[in-house]
Every structure is written in C-alpha cells, then in structure tokens.
VOBA-203580 format. One record per residue: residue number from 1; residue in one letter; z, x, y of N, C-alpha, C in turn. Coordinates in steps of 0.02 Angstrom, whole numbers. Example, Ala and Ser with C-alpha at 12.3 -4.5 7.8 and 13.67 -1.06 7.14 Angstrom:
BEGIN
LUMZA n res nz nx ny caz cax cay cz cx cy
LUMZA 1 a 390 660 -284 390 615 -225 390 660 -165
LUMZA 2 s 354 642 -112 357 684 -53 394 645 2
***
This chain:
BEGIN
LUMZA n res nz nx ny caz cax cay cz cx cy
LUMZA 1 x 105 -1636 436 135 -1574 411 181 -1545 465
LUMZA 2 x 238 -1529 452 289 -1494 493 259 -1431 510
LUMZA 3 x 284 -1406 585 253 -1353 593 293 -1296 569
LUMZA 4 x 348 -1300 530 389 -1238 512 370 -1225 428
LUMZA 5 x 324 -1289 425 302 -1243 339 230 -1242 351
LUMZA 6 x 218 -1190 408 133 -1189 408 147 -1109 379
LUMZA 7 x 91 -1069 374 67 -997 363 88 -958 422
LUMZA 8 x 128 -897 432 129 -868 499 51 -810 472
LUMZA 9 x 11 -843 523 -53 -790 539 -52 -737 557
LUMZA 10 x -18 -713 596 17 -624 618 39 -592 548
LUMZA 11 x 94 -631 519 117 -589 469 82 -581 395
LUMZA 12 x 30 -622 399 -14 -647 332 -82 -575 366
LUMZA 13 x -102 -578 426 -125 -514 417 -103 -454 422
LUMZA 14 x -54 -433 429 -16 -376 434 -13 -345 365
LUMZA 15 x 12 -394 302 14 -415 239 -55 -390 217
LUMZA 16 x -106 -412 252 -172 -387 227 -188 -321 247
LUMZA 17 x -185 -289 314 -184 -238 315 -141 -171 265
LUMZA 18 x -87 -190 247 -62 -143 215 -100 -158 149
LUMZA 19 x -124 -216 126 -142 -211 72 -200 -153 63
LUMZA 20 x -264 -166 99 -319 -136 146 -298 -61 145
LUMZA 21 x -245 -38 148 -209 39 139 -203 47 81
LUMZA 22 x -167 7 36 -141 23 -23 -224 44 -54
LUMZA 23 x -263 -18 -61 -322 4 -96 -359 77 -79
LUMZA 24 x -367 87 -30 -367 158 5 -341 212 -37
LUMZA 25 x -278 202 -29 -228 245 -55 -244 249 -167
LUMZA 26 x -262 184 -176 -259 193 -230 -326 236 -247
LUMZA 27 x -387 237 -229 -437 277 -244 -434 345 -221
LUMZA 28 x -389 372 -178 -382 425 -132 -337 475 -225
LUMZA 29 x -280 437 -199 -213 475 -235 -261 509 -317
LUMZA 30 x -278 440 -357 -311 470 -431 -354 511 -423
LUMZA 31 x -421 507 -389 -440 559 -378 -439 630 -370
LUMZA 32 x -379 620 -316 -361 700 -298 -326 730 -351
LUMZA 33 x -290 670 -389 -239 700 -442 -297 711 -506
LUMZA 34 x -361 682 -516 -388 697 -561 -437 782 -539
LUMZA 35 x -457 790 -484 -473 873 -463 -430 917 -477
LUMZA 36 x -362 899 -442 -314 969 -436 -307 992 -529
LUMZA 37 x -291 930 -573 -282 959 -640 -343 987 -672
LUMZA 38 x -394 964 -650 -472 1015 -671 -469 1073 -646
LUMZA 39 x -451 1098 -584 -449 1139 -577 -365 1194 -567
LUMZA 40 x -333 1194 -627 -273 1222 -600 -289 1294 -616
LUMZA 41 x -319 1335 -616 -333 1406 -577 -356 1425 -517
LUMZA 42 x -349 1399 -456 -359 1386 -417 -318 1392 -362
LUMZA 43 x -305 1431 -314 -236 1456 -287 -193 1378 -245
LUMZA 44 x -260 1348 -241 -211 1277 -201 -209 1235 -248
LUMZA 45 x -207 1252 -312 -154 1197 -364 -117 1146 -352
LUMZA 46 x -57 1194 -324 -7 1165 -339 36 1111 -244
LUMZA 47 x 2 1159 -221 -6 1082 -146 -41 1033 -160
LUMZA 48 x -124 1026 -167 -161 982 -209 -114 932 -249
LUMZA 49 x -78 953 -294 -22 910 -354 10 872 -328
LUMZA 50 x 33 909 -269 84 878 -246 78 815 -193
LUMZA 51 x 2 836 -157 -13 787 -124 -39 728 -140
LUMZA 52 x -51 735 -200 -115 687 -241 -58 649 -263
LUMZA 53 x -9 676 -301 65 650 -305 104 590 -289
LUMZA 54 x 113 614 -233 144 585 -171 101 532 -140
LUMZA 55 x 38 525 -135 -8 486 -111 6 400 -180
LUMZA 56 x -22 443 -233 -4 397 -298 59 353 -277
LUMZA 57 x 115 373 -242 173 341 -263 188 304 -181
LUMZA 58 x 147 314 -129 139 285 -83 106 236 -99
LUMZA 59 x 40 241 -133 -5 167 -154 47 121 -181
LUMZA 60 x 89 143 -227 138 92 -255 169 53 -209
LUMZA 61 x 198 86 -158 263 63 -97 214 15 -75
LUMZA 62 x 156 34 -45 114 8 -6 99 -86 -30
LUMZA 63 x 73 -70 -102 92 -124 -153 141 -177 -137
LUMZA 64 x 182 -160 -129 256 -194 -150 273 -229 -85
LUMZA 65 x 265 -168 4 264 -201 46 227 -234 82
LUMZA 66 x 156 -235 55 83 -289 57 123 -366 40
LUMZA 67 x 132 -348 -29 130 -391 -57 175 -447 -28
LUMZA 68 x 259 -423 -29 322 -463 19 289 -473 72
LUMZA 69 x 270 -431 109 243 -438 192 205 -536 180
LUMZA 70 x 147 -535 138 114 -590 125 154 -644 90
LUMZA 71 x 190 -633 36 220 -682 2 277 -719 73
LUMZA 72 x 314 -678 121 338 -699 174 325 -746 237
LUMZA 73 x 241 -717 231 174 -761 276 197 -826 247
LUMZA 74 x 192 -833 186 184 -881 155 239 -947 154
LUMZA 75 x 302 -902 131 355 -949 120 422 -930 164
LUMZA 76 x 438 -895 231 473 -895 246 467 -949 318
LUMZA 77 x 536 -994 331 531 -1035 381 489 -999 445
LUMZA 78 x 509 -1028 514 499 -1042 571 552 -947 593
LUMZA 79 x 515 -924 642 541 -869 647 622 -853 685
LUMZA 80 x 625 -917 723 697 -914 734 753 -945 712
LUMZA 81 x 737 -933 640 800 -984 592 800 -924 538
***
C-alpha cells in the first residue's frame, strides 16, 4: 500500500473531536430551546431564545465541519501535494 493513500490520524481525530462537540451541542441547543418556549413569561425569555438559537445552528456548522474535517482524513492525498 502506498503511503500517500493511508488515513491521516491527526486529522481523522480532530474530525472526531468536533464531531464529539456537535453531539454536545446537539442535546445542549434543543433543550434550552425546548425551556425558554415553556417558559416565555419569564423576564430572561428572550436571551434564553436566542442562545438556545444560536447553539442549534452551531450544532449544524459543527456537523458539516466534523464531517469534511473526516471525509478529508480519509481521501485527501499526502499533505504536501
């Protein structure tokens, strides 16, 4: 086997770590977004919303650059080409 189509191990865990966030992120974000709307009489509403929000749409990013980060581990050459 050539050594320029092996797995880069650095970047295959890096790949995992963000994944490791995203999941994080994904139980964090619904949650908060499922409290703040139970409680919208509540004077911190609408920060709550926003953070729970914003968290939601980080899990996504997080997603996306897990995911490339690993699919890259995977199939991109030798690092100086």
């Amino acid at each position: 086997m050539d050594e320029n189509n092996r797995t880069d191990k650095e970047l295959l865990s890096k790949g995992l770590r963000r994944m490791g966030i995203c999941i994080v992120l994904m139980f964090i974000g619904p949650t908060l977004l499922h409290l703040s709307l139970n409680n919208d009489d509540k004077p911190l509403y609408i920060p709550l919303l926003i953070i729970s929000i914003l968290l939601c749409i980080s899990a996504i990013i997080m997603l996306y650059i897990g995911l490339s980060t690993i699919v890259d581990s995977f199939f991109k050459k030798g690092k100086g080409k």
